[in-house]
N, C-alpha and C positions, 0 to 999 in steps of 0.2 A: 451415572456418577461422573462428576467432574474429573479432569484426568487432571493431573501434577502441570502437565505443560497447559491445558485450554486455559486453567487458572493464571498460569503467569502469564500469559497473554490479555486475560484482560483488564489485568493490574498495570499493564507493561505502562501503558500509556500516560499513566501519573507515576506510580508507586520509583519507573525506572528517574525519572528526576532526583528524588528523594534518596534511591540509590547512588548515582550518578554524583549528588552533590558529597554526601557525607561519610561516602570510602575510598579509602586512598588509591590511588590506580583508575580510576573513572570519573574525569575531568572535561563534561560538554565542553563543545566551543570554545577548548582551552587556548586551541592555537592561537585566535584572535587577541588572547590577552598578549602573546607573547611579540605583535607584530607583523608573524607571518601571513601568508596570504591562503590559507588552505584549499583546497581544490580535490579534485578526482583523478589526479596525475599519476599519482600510485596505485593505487587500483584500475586503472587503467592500464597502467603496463605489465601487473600481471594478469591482468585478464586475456591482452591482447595476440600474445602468444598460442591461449588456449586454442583460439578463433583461428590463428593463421591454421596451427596445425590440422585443427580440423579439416577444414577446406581444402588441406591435402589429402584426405583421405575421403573425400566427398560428401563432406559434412557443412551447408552452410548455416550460419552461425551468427545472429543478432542481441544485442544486449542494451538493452536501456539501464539505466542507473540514473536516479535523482537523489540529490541531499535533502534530506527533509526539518532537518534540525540546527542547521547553521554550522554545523562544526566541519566541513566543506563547501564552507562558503556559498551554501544554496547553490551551488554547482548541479550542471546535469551533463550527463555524455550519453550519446550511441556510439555505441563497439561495432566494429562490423559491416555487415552492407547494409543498405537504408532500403532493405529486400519487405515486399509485402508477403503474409504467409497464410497459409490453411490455420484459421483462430483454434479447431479444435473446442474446447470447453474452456478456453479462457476467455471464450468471447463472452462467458455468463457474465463477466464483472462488469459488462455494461448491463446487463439484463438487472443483476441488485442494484445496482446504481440509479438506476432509475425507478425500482420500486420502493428502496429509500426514501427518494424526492420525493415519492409521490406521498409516503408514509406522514413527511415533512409535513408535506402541503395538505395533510387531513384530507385528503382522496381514499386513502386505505389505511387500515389498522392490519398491523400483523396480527393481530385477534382475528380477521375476516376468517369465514372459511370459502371455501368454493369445492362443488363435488367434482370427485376426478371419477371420470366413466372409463368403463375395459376399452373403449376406443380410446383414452387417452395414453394409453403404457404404450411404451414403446422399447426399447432395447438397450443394449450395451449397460454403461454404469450405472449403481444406483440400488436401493433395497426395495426403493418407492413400488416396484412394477410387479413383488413376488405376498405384495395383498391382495385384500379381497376387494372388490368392487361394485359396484360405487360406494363411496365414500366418502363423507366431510372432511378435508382437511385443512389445518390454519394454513394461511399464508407464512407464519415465522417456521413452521417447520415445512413447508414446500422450498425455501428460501434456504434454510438450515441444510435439507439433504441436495441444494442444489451447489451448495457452495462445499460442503464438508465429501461430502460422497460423490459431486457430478452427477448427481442423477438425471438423469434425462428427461422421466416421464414429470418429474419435478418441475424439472423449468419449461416444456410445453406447455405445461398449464398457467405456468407464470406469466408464460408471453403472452397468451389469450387473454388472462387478467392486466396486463399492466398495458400490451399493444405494440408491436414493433415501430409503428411510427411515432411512441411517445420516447422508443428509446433511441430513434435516430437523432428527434429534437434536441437530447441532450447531451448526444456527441457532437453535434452542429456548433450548439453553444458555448460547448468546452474548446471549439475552434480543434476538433482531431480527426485531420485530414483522411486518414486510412478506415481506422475502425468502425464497423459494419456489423449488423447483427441485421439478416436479411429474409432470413425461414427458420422453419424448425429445428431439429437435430434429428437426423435420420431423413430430413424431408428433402427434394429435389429442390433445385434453384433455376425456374424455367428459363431466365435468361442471368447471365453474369452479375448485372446489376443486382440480383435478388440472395449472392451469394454472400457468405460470410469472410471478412478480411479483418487483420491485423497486421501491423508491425510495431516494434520493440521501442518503438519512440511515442507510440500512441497509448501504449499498452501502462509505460512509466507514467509517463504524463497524467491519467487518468488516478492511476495509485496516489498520485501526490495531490492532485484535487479532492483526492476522497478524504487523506489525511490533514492537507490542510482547511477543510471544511468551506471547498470553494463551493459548494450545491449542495452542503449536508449539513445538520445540528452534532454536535459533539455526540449526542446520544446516538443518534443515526450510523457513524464516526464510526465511532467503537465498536457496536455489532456486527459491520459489517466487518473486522477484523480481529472479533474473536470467534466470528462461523471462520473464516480463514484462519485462526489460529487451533480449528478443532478438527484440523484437514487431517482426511483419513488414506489419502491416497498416499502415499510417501515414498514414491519412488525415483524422485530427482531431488527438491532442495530440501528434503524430511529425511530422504536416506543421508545428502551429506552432511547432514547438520543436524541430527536427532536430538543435542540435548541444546542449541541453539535457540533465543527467544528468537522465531519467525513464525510469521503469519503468510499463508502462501494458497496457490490456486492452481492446481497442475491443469495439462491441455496435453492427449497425445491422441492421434487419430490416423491410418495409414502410416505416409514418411514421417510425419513429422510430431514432435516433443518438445514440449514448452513448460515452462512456469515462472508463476510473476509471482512477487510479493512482497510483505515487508520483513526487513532484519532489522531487530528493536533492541540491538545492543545500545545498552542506555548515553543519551549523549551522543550517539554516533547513526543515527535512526538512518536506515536507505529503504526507496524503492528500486526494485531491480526487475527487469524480466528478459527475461532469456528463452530466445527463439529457436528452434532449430529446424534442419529439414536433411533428412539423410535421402540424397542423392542417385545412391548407389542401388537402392532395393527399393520395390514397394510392397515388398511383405510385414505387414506388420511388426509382427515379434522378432525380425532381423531388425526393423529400423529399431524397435525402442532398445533394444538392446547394444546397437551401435550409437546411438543418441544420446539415452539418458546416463552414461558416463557422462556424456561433455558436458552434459548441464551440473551435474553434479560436480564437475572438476571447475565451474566457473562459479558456482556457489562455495565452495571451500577455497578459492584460492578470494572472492571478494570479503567472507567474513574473516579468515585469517589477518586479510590485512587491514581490517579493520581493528582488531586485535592488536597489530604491532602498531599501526595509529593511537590507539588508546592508551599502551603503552609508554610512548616513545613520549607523550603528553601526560604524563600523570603527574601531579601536581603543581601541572601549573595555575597561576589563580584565575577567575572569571569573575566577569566587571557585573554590575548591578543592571546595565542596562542589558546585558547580554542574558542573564540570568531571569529577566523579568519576560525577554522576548521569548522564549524558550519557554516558560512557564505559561504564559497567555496563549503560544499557538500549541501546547498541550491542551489544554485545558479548552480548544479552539472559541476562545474570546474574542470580539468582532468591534472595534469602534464603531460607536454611534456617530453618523454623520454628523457635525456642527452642533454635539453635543460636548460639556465637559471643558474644564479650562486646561489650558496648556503649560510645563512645568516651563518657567522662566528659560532655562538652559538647555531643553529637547526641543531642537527646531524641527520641522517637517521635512530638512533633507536628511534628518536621521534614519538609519537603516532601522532603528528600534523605534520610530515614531508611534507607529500604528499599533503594538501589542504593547507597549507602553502607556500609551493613551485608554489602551482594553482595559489595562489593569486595573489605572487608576479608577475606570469609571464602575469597573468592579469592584471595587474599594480594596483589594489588594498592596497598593501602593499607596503610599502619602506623602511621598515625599521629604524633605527635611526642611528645615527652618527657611524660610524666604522665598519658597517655593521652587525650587530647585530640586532637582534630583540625584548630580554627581553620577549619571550613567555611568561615567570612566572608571570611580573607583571600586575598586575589588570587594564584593558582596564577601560577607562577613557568616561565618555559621548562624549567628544569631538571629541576622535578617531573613535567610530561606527559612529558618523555623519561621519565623513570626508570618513569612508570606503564604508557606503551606498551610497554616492555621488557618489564615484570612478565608485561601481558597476553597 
């Protein structure tokens, strides 16, 4: 059965617009209407603290953060040191990543099955390893307990199906200098090159390509972030944020404790991931226990202030073009190259050109008399209904 939170995660992704537009207290992008220049300044500084202190207690401490929605001005930070670390199990969100693409590209259907053999189980997380064997099973539920549970015996067979060097190809082409997905899990790495790496800047990065549908279809999109929204592991940004709309992907292995993902308070959308490596010990259950506080203290103090951001912004108005941008990279709508005409008064150095141009060629948008659009003025309740309709 569906749980109360998997549901609102896979609503999050339109139905939060909808919210966002039409109750008082939750105003996307509002800052823009008002002048200001929004950024990641505030949350940044109380994150920044968390990280110092750690690192006194021998805790080091990375944090990517990207904007995803505009209402921090498409801003992105790293916190922290620009440290590479042990991926742990976050390195599968390259491994879906690319069997998404490949999903795209009609190479495979999450329908395939593929038989996993008693040589394939392997250990630690996961339910996959405690049936019986051999056994057919689909790719969307190898995918599902790879992402929701970490299973491991899960994503070995993934990798055999989808191939480690289709998933290097598309961290290459994402241009993300660190991330590596190199062997198996549980498997040795005969030399360095073969092992697996991350850091917190590659880790964001990649979040925000999946959501803004830089290598994915909207449908692709969204699956992969509501098996992240049906995460079962919850002991860093699930423990601090239980009743929080987040979609998330834990990593703890030895020292070290991580987790990336998205926080889908509506209008205020982030990618975050947050690295750690406790220094002091390499006993397991010493580290997670020294670790996954801090992630958890940096997950509650960025949704928090998100919170008073949204606050601090409630009703102020949003412009038509801001409201349509918003809706188009929801909805991940894609201009047609050298297709569609152009509205008289959106030139191409507009930041809203391109999910504007989505819209209209979606029929979404029509403009008003003379072919103009009036991006500037303040979208009216009446227009988001009529736009949500279209959409």
């Amino acid at each position: 059965m569906m749980t109360k939170k998997t549901s609102m995660i896979k609503i999050t992704l339109f139905a939060s617009l909808l919210t966002a537009s039409f109750f008082p207290g939750i105003r996307p992008t509002s800052a823009f209407a008002s002048g200001e220049s929004p950024n990641l300044t505030e949350i940044s500084g109380v994150v920044q603290p968390i990280i110092d202190e750690a690192w006194k207690d021998g805790v080091r401490v990375s944090v990517g953060i990207e904007d995803l929605g505009g209402a921090y001005g498409n801003d992105g930070v790293l916190l922290g040191r620009d440290d590479t670390y042990k991926p742990a199990s976050t390195i599968k969100m390259a491994l879906v990543s690319t069997l998404m693409q490949q999903v795209d590209d009609g190479i495979l259907k999450l329908s395939d099955t593929v038989t996993v053999k008693p040589t394939d189980v392997v250990g630690g997380t996961g339910s996959l390893q405690k049936e019986t064997f051999p056994q057919d099973v689909t790719l969307d539920r190898l995918a599902r307990l790879m992402i929701t549970q970490s299973d491991n015996t899960a994503t070995n067979v993934l990798i055999d199906v989808v191939g480690l060097d289709k998933v290097q190809a598309l961290l290459d082409n994402l241009d993300l200098k660190v991330m590596h997905l190199g062997r198996k899990m549980f498997a040795s790495a005969p030399t360095p090159e073969q092992d697996n790496y991350i850091n917190a800047k590659d880790l964001a990065t990649l979040l925000k390509d999946i959501y803004d549908g830089t290598f994915l279809t909207a449908e692709s999109r969204n699956r992969i972030i509501a098996w992240m929204g049906a995460q079962e592991v919850n002991t860093k940004f699930g423990a601090a944020l239980p009743e929080a709309p987040i979609a998330h992907k834990t990593g703890e292995n030895a020292n070290v404790t991580h987790d990336v993902g998205y926080f889908l308070l509506p209008g205020r959308e982030l990618a975050i991931s947050v690295m750690t490596e406790v220094t002091t010990t390499d006993d397991f259950d010493e580290a997670q226990a020294i670790g996954n506080p801090v992630v958890q203290q940096v997950a509650k103090a960025v949704y928090n202030q998100m919170l008073e951001d949204n606050e601090a912004n409630a009703g102020k108005p949003m412009t038509r073009a801001e409201f349509t941008s918003m809706l188009a990279r929801e909805l991940g709508l894609k201009m047609a190259a050298g297709q569609g005409k152009a509205f008289a008064d959106v030139g191409t150095d507009s930041p809203y050109y391109a999910e504007i141009m989505a819209a209209r060629e979606a029929g979404i948008v029509n403009g008003l008399s003379g072919s103009s659009f009036a991006g500037d003025s303040i979208i009216s309740r009446a227009e988001m209904t009529t736009m949500f309709i279209r959409a």
